[in-house]
Steps between C-alpha positions, in 0.01 A plus 500: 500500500427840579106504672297753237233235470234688582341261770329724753358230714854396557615808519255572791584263685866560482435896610286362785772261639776792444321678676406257753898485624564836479322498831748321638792668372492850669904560483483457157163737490719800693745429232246559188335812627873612567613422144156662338625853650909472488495317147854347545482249267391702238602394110686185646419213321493184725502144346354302782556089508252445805235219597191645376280544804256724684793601686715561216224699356470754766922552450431581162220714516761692819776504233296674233355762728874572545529591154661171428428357073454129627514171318424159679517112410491214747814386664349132526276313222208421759486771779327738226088606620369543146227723646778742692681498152197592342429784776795646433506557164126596466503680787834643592626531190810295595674310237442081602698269312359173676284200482466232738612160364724645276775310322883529557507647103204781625677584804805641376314608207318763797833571634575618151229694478571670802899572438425609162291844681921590571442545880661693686437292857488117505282331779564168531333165677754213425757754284406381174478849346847565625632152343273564212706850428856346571433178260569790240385648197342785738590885523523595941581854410124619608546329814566644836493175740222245609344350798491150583228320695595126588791291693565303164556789275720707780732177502493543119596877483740472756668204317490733202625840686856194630558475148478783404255505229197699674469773298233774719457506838250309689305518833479228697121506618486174632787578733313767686363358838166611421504336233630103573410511849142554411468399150719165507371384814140591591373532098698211358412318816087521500475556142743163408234325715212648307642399191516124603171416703307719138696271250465185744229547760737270746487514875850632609422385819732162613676500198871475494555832314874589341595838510871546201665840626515599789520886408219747569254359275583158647453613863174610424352224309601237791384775754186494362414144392645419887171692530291321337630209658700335289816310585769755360855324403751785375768396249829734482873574350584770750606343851376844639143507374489129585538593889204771450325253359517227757512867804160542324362135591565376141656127405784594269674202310567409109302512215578123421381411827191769509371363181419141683276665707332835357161521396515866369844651376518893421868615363600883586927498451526646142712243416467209222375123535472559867247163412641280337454144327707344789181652734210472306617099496483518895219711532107300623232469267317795489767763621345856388837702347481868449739859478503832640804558360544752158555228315345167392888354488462404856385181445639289234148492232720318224653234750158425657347457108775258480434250768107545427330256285162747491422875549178636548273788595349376872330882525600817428819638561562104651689259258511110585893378411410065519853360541649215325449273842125638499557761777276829441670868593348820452637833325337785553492789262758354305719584750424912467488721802203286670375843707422673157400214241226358699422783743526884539865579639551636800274757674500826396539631849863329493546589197439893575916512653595310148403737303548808721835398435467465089387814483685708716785300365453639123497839682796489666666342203352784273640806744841299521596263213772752431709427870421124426753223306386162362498358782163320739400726792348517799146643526632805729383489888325825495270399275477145676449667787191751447358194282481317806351806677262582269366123595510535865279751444264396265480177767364758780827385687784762644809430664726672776744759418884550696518757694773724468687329796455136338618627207800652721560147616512322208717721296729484807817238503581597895278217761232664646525865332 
């Protein structure tokens, strides 16, 4: 529902937490005061499908001092902070459609609300705004092209651009390397964590801990729970990432034999039943199962309901699956993004590139949406680039520079010229 309960105590506290990681998000800062003078987004309406978060928060307040008309509603049914909801519609004057908690039927009731503004820019978190529009029934003449945040919904828009049935253009954001590099690895990796010792309030340390995926979300969920001292075993489909993974100090093997020994199990492909009955029938009693994937499909819910005799709440965001031969297993979150439903996301300081790309992304497809087909692209290098300049800088860190004769060198094909 759209926040214009008039709740000021919640409302507070949302501002003050907004506010709170805005101090770590200085790219994104340079950005705003930018956009409040140069006004390039201005009359663009932007339907924004995002995980409602302090972060998020501070890329919508940057978007509307750009001139953008925004819209917002959560791109997940648990990652929404009521109070930052609250915040920004009291506050900011930013159209929420959000609740956390909210039902399947609610959710794409907000993602209704939020098409039906006729945007001219979609931002997406999982591309369900872009699906959304394509299941038909919806007029894309206002719009101009989209961004899209995650791994999961770039595999979906490029699987739509293949068959030709992508009808704007998109930017890639989560293809920029200031974006997954950072974002994927170091933010999914300490916030995944986060998520499971609030909903659990385990000791990761000595546990036989099962990393699914082996991507950049993957790498840095094992990096860090090899951290905390866990015993990290990697499961993988790609021979490639399965060498990194074992190069890295990792045990790599199958699923079917990982689920004998795991105590905690965190899925991050973007795939479907990636747990399965045929594991959760293998797995110890007690075996703590979560995702920090997009999607709860990871692990097989209905199968595991099948071979249970009892379901239960153990604690919140922790449901107790008894199966039929007595053994317990634990779901978190029913099986939502883990880092969001039972903790905060990922840091805003990470989270500063992310959405240095979003919005300079719904600039650049504002000044060139006419050059552009209906086709996924590339966030372009320049603005990768000075992103990743801007933090170096912020960081108090600087770098060499070539010379003139190194640069001589390299551009060179003759040895030793």
């Amino acid at each position: 529902m759209n926040y214009d309960v008039k709740n000021m105590k919640l409302s507070k506290m949302g501002k003050n937490r907004i506010e709170w990681a805005e101090r770590d998000m200085p790219v994104l800062r340079s950005i705003k005061e930018r956009f409040a003078k140069e006004k390039p987004l201005k009359n663009v309406k932007v339907a924004a499908c995002l995980h409602v978060t302090t972060e998020t928060a501070n890329l919508m307040i940057s978007m509307k001092a750009g001139g953008a008309d925004i819209s917002l509603c959560a791109s997940n049914p648990l990652s929404t902070q009521d109070d930052v909801a609250a915040s920004l519609v009291n506050d900011f004057g930013i159209s929420t459609f959000a609740i956390k908690g909210e039902d399947n039927k609610t959710y794409y009731k907000h993602i209704k609300a939020v098409l039906a503004t006729n945007p001219g820019i979609t931002m997406d978190d999982g591309a369900d705004l872009v699906s959304t529009l394509h299941s038909g029934g919806y007029d894309l003449s206002s719009i101009i092209g989209g961004t899209e945040e995650t791994t999961t919904g770039v595999i979906r828009l490029k699987a739509m651009a293949n068959d030709g049935v992508l009808k704007y253009p998109i930017v890639a954001v989560n293809d920029a390397l200031t974006k997954h590099l950072f974002d994927n690895r170091y933010g999914t990796g300490q916030s995944t964590l986060d998520g499971i010792i609030r909903a659990t309030n385990v000791l990761l340390a000595g546990r036989n801990f099962v990393v699914a995926g082996y991507g950049w979300c993957g790498r840095g969920v094992a990096m860090r729970a090899k951290g905390m001292g866990s015993n990290v075993i990697v499961t993988e489909i790609d021979p490639l990432k399965a060498i990194e993974a074992i190069m890295d100090g990792f045990v790599v093997m199958p699923m079917s034999d990982a689920a004998k020994i795991g105590d905690i199990f965190v899925t991050l492909t973007g795939d479907i039943n990636v747990l399965d009955e045929q594991h959760f029938l293998k797995m110890k009693s007690g075996a703590i199962i979560c995702n920090s994937g997009h999607f709860n499909v990871e692990i097989n819910i209905p199968a595991l309901k099948k071979v249970s005799k009892k379901v239960r709440e153990a604690r919140a965001f922790v449901e107790e699956y008894t199966l039929k031969s007595g053994k317990k297993v634990y779901i978190l979150a029913d099986g939502r993004l883990i880092n969001l439903a039972s903790a905060e996301g990922h840091p805003a300081s990470v989270m500063d590139m992310s959405f240095a790309n979003q919005s300079l992304s719904a600039e650049y497809m504002v000044n060139n949406h006419q050059d552009l087909e209906n086709k996924v692209y590339s966030v372009p290098k320049d603005i990768d680039e000075n992103i990743a300049k801007l933090k170096l800088e912020s960081l108090g860190a600087k770098i060499d520079k070539l010379t003139p004769e190194q640069k001589k060198y390299l551009s060179s094909w003759q040895e030793g010229t």
